[in-house]
C-alpha positions as CSV (number, residue, x, y, z in Angstrom):
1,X,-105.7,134.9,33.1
2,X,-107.7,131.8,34.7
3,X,-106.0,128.6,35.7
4,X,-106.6,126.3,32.6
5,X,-109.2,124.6,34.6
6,X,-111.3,127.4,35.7
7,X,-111.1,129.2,32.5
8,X,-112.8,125.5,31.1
9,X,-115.4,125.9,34.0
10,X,-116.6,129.7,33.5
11,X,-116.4,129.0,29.6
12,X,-118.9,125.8,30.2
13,X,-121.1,128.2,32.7
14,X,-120.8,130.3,29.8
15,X,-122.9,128.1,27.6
16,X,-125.1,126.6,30.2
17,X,-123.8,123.1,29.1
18,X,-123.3,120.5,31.9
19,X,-120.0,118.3,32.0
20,X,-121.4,115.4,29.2
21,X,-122.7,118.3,26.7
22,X,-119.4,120.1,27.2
23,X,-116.9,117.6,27.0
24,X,-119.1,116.1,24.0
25,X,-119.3,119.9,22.7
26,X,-114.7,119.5,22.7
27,X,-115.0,116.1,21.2
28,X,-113.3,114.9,24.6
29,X,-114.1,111.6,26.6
30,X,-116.6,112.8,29.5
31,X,-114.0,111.5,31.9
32,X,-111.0,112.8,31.4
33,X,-112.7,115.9,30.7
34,X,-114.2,115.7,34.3
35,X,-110.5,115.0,35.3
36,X,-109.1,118.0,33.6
37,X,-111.6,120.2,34.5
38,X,-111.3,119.3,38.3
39,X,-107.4,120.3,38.1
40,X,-106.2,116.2,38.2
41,X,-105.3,116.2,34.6
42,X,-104.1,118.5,32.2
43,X,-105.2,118.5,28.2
44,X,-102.2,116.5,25.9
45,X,-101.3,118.7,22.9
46,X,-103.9,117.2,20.9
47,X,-106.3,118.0,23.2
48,X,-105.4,121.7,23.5
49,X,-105.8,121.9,19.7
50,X,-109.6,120.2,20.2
51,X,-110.4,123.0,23.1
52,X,-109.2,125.8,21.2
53,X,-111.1,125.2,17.9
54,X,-114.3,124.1,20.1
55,X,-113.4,127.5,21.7
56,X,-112.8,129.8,18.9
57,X,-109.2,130.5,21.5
58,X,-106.0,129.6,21.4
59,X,-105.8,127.4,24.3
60,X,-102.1,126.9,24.4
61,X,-101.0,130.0,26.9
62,X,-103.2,128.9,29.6
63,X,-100.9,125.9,30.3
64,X,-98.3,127.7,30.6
65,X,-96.8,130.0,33.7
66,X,-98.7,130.3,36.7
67,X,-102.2,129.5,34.4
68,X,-100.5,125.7,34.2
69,X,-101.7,125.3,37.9
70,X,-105.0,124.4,38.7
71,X,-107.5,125.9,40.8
72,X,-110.2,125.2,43.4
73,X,-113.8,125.1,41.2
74,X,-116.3,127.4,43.1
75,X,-118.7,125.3,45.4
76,X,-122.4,125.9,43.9
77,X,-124.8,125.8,46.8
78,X,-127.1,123.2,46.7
79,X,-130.6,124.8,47.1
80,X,-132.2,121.3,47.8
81,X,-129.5,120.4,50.6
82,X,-130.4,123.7,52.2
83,X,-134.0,123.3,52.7
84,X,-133.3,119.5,53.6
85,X,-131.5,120.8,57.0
86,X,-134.0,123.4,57.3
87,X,-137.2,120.6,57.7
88,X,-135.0,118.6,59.9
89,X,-135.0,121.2,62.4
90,X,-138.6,121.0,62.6
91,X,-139.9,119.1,65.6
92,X,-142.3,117.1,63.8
93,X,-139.7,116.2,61.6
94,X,-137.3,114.9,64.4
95,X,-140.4,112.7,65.9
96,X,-141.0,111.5,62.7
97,X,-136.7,110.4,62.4
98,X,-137.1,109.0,66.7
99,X,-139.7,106.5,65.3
100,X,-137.9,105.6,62.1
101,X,-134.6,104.7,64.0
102,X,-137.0,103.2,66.9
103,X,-138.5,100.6,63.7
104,X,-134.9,100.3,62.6
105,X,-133.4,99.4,65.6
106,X,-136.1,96.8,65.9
107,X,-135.8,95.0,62.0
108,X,-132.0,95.2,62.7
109,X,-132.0,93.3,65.8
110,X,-134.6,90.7,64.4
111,X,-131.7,90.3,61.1
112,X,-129.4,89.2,63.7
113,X,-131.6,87.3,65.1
114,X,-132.4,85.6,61.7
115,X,-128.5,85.8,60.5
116,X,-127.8,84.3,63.1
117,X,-129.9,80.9,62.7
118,X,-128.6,81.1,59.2
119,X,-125.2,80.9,60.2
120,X,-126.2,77.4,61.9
121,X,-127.2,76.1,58.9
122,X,-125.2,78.1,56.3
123,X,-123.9,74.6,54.2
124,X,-127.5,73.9,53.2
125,X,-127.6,77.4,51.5
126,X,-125.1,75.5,48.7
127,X,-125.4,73.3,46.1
128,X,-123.7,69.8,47.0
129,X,-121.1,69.6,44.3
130,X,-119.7,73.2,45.8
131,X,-119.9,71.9,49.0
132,X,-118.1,68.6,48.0
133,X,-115.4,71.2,45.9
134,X,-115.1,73.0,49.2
135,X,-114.3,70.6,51.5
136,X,-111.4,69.4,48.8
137,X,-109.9,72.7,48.6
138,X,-109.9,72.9,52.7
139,X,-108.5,69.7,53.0
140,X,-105.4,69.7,50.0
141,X,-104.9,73.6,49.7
142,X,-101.5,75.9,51.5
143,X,-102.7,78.5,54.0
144,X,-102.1,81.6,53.5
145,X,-102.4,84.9,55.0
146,X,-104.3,87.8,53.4
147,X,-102.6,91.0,52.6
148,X,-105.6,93.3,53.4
149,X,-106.9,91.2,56.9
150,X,-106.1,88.2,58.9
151,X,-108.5,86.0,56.8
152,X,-106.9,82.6,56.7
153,X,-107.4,80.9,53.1
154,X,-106.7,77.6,51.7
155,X,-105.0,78.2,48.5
156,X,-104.1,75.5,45.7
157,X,-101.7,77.0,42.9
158,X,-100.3,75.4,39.7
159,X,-97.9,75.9,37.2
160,X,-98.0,74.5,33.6
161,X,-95.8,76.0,30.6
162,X,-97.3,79.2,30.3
163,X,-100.6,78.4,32.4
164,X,-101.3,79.4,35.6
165,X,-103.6,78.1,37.8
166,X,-105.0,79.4,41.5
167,X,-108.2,78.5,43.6
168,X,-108.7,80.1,46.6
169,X,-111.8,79.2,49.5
170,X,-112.0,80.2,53.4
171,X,-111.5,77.9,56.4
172,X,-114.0,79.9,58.2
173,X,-117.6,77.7,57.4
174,X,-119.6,81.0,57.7
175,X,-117.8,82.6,54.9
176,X,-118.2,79.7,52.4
177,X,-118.8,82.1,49.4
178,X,-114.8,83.2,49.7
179,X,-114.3,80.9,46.8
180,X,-112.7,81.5,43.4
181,X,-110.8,79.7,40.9
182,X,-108.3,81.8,38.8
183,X,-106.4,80.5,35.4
184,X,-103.9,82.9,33.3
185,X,-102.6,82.2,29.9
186,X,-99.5,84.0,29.0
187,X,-98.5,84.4,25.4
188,X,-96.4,87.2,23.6
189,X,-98.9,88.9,22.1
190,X,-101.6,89.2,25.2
191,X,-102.5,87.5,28.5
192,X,-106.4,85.5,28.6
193,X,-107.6,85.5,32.6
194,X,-110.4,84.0,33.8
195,X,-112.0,84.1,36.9
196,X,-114.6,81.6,38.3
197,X,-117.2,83.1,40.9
198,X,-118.0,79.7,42.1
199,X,-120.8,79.9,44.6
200,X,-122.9,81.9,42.2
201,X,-126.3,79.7,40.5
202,X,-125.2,79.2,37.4
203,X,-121.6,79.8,38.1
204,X,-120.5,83.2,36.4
205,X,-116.9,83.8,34.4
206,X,-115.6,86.5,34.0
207,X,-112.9,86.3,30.7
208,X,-110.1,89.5,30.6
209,X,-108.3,89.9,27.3
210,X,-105.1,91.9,28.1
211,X,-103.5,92.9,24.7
212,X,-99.5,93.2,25.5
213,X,-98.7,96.2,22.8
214,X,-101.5,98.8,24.2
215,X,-101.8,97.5,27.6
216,X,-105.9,97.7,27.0
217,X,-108.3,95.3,28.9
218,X,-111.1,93.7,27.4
219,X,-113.5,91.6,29.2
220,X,-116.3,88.7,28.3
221,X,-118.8,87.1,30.9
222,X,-120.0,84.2,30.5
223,X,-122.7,82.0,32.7
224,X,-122.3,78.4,33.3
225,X,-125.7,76.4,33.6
226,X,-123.9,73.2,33.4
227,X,-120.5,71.9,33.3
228,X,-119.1,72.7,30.6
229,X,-121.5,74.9,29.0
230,X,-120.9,78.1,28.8
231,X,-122.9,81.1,27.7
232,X,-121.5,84.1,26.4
233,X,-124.1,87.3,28.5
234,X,-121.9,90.5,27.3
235,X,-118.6,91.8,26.5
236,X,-116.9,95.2,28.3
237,X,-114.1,97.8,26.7
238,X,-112.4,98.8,30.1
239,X,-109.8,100.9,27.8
240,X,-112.7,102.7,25.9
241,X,-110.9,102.8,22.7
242,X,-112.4,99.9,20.7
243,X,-115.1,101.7,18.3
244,X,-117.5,98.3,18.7
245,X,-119.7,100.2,15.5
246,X,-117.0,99.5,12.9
247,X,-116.3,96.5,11.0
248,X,-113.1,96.6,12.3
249,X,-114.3,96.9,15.8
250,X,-116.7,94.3,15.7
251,X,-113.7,91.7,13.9
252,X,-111.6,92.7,16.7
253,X,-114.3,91.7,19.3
254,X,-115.2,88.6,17.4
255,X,-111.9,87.4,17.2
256,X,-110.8,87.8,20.9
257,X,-113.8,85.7,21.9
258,X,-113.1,82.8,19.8
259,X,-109.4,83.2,21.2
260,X,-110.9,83.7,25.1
261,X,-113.4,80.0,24.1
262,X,-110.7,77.9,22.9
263,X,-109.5,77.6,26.3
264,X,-113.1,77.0,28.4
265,X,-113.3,73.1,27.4
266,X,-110.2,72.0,29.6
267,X,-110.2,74.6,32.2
268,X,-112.6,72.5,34.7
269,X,-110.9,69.3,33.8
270,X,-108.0,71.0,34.7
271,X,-108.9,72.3,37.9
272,X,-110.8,69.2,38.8
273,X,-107.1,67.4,37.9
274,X,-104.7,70.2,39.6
275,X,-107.5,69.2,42.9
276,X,-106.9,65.4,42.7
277,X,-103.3,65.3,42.7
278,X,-102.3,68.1,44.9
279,X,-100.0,66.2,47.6
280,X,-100.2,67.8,51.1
């Protein structure tokens, strides 16, 4: 017998079906079929009872044993790849590549060129209130040092009840863009984020709805034209289990957003506030 994995894999060769027909074909989500077929997951029970009645099999005894194990999928040649590397061993070919990197070479050291004189005059590139919002952050917020590089950031953090307020910028003036504002509400039930891309024209929000008893993740973006004023552009299911077709779905969704939009009237004030009476 197979592994579990490559017994999926010849059956779907079988058929002729790619991964999205097949995993559709076992009623299971493309992705963790991808997963299971690639040996990084293995099928829950209820998933093995899908496969084997998709199958026509019983399922069950290839996840068991040595079957349980997965195994390397066969690597299909690529006929396309193959007679790329055959044309670039042509002569023509590699002139053709010489003058390409030649012209590259070229537009890339003109970009620096032009990078460069941007650099000089990078605050003009923003809008005066994020300017002004900048320089407030630089001048009230904590240093801090990054976890991932030695980027230095100003950093202003707050506390209220079960609010949580952070904004974050850059003290380097050619990186003004590093700036971000970040509230959390915490409540039993779930936790509302919301993150501020600030430099962006109109400023963008992005709204997380983490519900407490599934651990799922929903998300709302909004655009802000002016202050205040905030347009709702499209809503995300990063767990993939909300069925946004059903009444039920569709409550669910509605509900959360009217939840996520009773907080967006105070948050600026806030921020503007938490920025006017930081002490040093």
């Amino acid at each position: 017998m197979d592994s579990y994995n490559l017994h999926l894999y010849n059956k779907r060769l079988e058929k002729g079906m790619k991964i999205k027909e097949f995993s559709k074909f076992l009623h299971i989500n493309k992705v963790t079929y991808k997963c299971i077929e690639d040996g990084y997951l293995k099928p829950t029970k209820k998933q093995i009872g899908k496969i084997s009645k998709a199958l026509g099999e019983d399922f069950a005894p290839y996840l068991e044993g040595d079957c349980s194990y997965p195994a390397a999928i066969p690597i299909v040649e690529n006929k396309i790849v193959s007679k790329f590397y055959e044309i670039l061993g042509k002569k023509v070919t590699k002139i053709i590549i010489g003058v390409l990197i030649a012209g590259g070479l070229a537009t890339l050291g003109s970009g620096f060129y032009v990078g460069n004189q941007a650099k000089n005059n990078v605050r003009s590139y923003y809008s005066t209130e994020y300017v002004e919002f900048y320089d407030q952050v630089k001048e009230k917020g904590t240093p801090t040092l990054s976890l991932t590089s030695d980027l230095v950031i100003p950093e202003i953090f707050s506390k209220e009840d079960n609010k949580f307020y952070s904004i974050k910028g850059s003290f380097d003036e050619q990186a003004m863009n590093l700036m971000s504002a970040v509230v959390t509400y915490h409540t039993d039930e779930y936790r509302l984020s919301y993150l501020f891309s600030l430099n962006t024209n109109p400023l963008s929000l992005i709204a997380n709805y983490v519900e407490y008893s599934t651990g799922y993740v929903y998300k709302y973006y909004y655009d802000e034209p002016t202050k205040d004023n905030y347009e709702f552009t499209s809503f995300y299911d990063s767990s993939l289990k909300l069925d946004d077709t059903t009444t039920e779905g569709k409550e669910k969704i509605e509900k959360m957003k009217v939840i996520l939009e009773s907080n967006l009237s105070e948050i600026n004030t806030e921020f503007d506030n938490i920025i006017e009476t930081k002490k040093d």
